[in-house]
N, C-alpha and C positions, 0 to 999 in steps of 0.2 A: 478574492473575497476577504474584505478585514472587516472587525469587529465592528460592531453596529447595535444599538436600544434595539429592546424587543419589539415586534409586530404584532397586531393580533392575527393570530387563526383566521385564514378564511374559514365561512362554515364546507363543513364537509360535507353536506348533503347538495348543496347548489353549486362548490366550487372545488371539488373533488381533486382536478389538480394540483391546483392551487395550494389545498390544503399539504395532500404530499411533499410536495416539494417545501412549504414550511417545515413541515416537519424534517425534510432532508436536511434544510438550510441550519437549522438550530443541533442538529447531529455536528455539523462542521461547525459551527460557531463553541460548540462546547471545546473544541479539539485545536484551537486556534492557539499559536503560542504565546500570544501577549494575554492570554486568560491564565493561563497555567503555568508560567515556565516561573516565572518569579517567586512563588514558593520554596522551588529548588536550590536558588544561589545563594552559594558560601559567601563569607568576608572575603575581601580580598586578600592573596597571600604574600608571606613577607617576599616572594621574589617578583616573576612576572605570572601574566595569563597567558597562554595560549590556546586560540580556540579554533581547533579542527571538527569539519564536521561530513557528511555526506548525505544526500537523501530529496525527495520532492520538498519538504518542508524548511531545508535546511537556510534558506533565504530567509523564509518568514521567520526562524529559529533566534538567525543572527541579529535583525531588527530588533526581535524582542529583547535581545541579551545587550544589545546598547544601546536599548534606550532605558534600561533597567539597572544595569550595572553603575560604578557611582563615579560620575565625569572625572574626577581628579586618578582617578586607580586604570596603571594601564592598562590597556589590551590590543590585541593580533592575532593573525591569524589568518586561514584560507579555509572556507566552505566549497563544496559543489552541492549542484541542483541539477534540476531537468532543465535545458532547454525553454526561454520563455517561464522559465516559473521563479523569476526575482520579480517580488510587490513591488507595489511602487514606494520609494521610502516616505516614512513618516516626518511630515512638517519637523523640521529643530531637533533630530538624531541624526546624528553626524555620523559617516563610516568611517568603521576602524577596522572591521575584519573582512577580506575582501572576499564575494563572491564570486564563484566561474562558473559557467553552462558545460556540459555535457549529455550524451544520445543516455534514452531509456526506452525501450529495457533492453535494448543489443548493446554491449558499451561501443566507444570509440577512442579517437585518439586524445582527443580534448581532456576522458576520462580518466586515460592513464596519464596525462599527465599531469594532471590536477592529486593524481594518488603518489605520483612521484614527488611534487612539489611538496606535499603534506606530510610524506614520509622523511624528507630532507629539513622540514621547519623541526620536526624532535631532536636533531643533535645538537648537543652541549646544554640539553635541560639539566637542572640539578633539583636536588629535596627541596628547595627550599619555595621550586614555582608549581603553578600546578594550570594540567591542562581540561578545557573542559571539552567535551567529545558532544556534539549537537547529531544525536542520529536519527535517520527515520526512514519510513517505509523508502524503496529504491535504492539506497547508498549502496546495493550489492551490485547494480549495474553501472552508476556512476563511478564509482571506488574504484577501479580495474587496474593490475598490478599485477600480470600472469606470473605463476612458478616458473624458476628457472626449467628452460627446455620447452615451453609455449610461448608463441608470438599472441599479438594481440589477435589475431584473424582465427588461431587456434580459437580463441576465447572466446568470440564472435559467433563460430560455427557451434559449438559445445552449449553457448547461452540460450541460441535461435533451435536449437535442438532440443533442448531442456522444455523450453515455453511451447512448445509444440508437440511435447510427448505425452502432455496430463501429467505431469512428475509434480508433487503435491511441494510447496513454499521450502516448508523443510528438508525435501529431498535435497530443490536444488540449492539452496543454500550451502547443503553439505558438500555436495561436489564443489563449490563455487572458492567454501572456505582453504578446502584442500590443494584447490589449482592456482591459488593468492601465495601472496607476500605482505599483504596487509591487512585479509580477512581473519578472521577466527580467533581474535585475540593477538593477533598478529604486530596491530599499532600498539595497543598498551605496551606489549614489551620492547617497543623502541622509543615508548617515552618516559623509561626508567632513568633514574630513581626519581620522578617525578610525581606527584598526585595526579592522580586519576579519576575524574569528575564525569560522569556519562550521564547526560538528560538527553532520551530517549520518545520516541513518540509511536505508538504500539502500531504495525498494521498486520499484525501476524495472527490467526488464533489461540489462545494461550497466555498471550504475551509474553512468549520467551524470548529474554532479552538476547540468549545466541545466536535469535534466529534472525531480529530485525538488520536489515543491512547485512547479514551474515555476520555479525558480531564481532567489528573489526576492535573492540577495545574488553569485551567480557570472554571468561575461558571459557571453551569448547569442551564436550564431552563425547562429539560424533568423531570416528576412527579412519584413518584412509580405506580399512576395509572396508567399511561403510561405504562411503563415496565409491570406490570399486564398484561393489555389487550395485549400486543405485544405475552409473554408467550402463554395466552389463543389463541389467533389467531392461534397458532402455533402449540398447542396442548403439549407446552412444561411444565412437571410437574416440581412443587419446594415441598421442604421440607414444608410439612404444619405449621411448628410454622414459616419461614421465608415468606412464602405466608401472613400470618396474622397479621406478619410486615411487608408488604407490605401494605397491605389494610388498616392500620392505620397510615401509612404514618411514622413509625418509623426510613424507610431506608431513609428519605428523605436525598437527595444531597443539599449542599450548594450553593443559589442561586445569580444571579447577585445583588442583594442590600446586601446580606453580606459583612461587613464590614472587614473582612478578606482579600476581593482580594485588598484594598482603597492601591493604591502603584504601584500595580503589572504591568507588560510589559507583552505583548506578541507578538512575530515579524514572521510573514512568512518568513521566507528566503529563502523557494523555492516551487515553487506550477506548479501543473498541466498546465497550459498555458502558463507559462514561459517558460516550455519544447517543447508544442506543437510550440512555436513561433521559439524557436531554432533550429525544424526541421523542419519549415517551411521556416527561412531564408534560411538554407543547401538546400535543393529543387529550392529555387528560383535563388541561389547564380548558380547553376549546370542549370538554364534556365527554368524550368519547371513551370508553374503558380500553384498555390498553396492555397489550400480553407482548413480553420479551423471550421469542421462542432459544433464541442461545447466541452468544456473539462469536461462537467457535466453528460456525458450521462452515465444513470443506465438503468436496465430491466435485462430480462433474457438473455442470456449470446448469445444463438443459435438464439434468435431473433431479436433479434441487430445483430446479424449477415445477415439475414436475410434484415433489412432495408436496409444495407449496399451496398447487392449485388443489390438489388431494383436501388436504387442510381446509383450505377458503371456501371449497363446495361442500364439506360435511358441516362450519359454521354458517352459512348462508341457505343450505337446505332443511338442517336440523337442528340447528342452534347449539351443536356441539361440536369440540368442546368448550368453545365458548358462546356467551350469548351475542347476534347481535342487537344493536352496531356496533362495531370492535374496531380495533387496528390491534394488529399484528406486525411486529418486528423481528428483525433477525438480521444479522451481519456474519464476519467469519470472511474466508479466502475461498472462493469457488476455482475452479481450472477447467481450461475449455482445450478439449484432444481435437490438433488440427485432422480435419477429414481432407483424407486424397483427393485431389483434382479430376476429373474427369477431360479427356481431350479436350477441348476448343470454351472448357469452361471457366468463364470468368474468377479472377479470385473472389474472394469474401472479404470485408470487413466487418470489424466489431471485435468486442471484448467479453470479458465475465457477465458482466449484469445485463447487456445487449444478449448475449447467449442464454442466460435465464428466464430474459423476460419471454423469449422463443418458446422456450419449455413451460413457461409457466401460462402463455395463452393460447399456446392449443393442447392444452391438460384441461382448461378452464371451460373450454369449448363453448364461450360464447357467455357465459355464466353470468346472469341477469347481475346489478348490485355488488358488484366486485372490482375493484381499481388498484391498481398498482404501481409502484415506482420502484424501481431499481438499477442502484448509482453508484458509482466509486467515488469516494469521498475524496479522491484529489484532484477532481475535476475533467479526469482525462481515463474513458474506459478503452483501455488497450494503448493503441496508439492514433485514438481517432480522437476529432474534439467533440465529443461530446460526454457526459460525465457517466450518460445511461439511458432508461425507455421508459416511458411510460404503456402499460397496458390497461385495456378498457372493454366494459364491455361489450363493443364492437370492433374491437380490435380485427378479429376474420373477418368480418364484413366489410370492413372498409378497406382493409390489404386487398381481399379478393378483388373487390371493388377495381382498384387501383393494379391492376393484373400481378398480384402480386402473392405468389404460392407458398407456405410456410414452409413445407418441405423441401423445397427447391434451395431455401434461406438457410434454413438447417444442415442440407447435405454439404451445401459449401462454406459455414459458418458464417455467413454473412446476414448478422442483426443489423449490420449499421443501414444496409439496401433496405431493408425489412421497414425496418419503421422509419426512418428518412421519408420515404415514399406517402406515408400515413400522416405525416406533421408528429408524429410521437418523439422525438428524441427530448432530451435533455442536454442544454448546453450549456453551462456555465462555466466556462473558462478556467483555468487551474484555482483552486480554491488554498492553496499555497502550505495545506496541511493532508494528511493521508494516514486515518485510521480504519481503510481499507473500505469490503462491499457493506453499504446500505440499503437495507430492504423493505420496504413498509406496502403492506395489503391494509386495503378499506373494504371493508365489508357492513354494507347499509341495509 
């Protein structure tokens, strides 16, 4: 997805999809890095640039940065991305900073090696250059650099554990920064005594910058005990000699009174509600009033689904608490807890917003005048290609229709079966930017 002149609005009463997914499209258009990133950048400094980065956006990051930066001032440098999520380049911007693919969200080995190459481009910087750190949602998968005493398979197992426990962004982040050599503040302090430049791209709730990517250039404030007790919560094993570097506190991360960050920048250039507001204008712009219920909202994935519809039938039946016609927003980080397999049962597919939509239409149960979309803003929900679902109100009738049981979907997490089967999915292809779930209810 690159930048594009406005559309109008489909109407929402006769093209209800259609309309959604505008307003999806104009959530990620606001969040694109050739809209925002150039605000951010310094002059150039008296030594050199180097520009490390990691993350799903981190392709579209580096485009933006040279085609913006000023042709005669050099630059370098190595990014990682997902797999498949380098744009295509833009007409007469030449590369200068090279990009590499690697696996998300389990890492691989492409990814540690891309965190080894990027760790080895910081020696022999001096004061006088300065590095600029491109991060955004996923650089904790891509990034991968296990603590001494974990293999990469260690990391792998511990990752795919994490993403299937319900363990909420920042949990695993915190274990993620502890079990690194390049998380948690980790790189800032191998590219001393250098400047330190971090533009950043939110997909966290909050937008705390230790948490996006796991914060491989901002200080950490979470504790090895922390990541400990998160592990044991979760039932997740480590290698016993790195468990007891943990509980001596050997893995410690570099904290905010380290004298290391004393310089350093770090800039949001696009977050969560930035986006909600963009699709919020587009709804308003098209007549429709417009309520932004919070861009921080976590929990389980089917249950949040679940408040949602709650919501959408007390304004659709009672006109509270809003009037309709409405749209209703919300975004935030949902998690979805993998449920056990049952003998000869097929796996599931699907992601957050595929598991939402689950929860949120048979909560809805059929709910005359109610439409939905819900999408991950990087184009890609979980690990399937599609970005998210649409729900409708025939959504049970036409799955049933289609022999196809919601709890059956449910028991084995498998949204992507669900609405596949109904033409409901959403696909657009990686959107090359990722300020996490977007939610949008129509209520006519």
């Amino acid at each position: 997805m690159t930048a594009s002149t406005p559309v109008t609005a489909p109407d929402p009463r006769t093209a209800p999809r259609a309309f959604l997914e505008h307003l999806y499209r104009a959530a990620v258009e606001r969040a694109l890095p050739l809209h925002t990133l150039g605000a951010h950048l310094p002059p150039p400094p008296k030594g050199r640039t180097l520009v490390l980065g990691a993350g799903k956006a981190a392709g579209s990051m580096v485009q933006a940065l040279e085609a913006l930066w000023p042709a005669e001032a050099p630059l370098s440098g190595l990014v990682v991305t997902r797999y498949d999520h380098i744009p295509p380049r833009p007409e007469g911007v030449p590369q200068r900073v090279e990009i590499v693919e690697a696996a998300h969200p389990v890492p691989d080995a492409a990814g540690m090696q891309a965190a080894e190459r990027i760790l080895a481009l910081t020696e022999g910087l001096t004061a006088d250059d300065l590095v600029l750190c491109l991060i955004s949602g996923g650089g904790s998968s891509l990034l991968v650099l296990p603590a001494e005493g974990l293999t990469l398979e260690d990391k792998q197992r511990i990752n795919k554990q994490l993403l299937e426990s319900g363990a909420s962004i920042g949990e695993m982040n915190c274990v993620r920064k502890h079990l690194s050599r390049i998380k948690g503040g980790r790189l800032a302090a191998a590219c001393a005594p250098a400047r330190v430049l971090t533009l950043t791209i939110s997909d966290v709730p909050g937008d705390d910058v230790a948490v996006i990517a796991s914060g491989p250039t901002v200080p950490d404030a979470t504790t090895c005990a922390e990541a400990l007790a998160i592990l044991d919560r979760y039932a997740i094993e480590v290698p016993a000699p790195v468990r007891a570097r943990l509980q001596s506190g050997e893995l410690e991360t570099p904290k905010p009174d380290n004298a290391v960050f004393r310089g350093h920048e770090t800039h949001l250039i696009a977050t969560p509600q930035q986006s909600l507001e963009a699709a919020a204008k587009a709804a308003r712009d098209a007549g429709m009033a417009t309520h932004i219920l919070s861009d921080e909202m976590e929990g389980e994935s089917r249950e949040v689904g679940k408040v949602h519809a709650a919501l959408a039938r007390a304004v659709a039946l009672r006109g509270e608490p809003f009037a309709r016609p409405c749209v209703i927003l919300s975004g935030g980080e949902t998690t979805v807890t993998i449920r056990p397999r049952q003998p000869g049962q097929a796996k599931g597919r699907g992601g957050r917003a595929g598991e939402f939509c689950m929860g949120l239409a048979g909560a809805l149960m059929g709910q005359p005048d109610v439409w939905a979309l819900a999408a991950d803003t990087d184009g890609i929900d979980g690990v399937e290609d599609n970005a998210g679902a649409f729900v409708t109100p025939d959504t049970l009738a036409r799955a049933t229709a289609a022999g196809r049981k919601l709890s059956d979907h449910l028991d084995r997490n498998d949204a992507y079966g669900y609405f596949d089967a109904i033409g409901d999915l959403l696909v657009t292809g990686p959107t090359h930017t990722n300020v996490n779930d977007f939610r949008a209810l129509l209520i006519l």
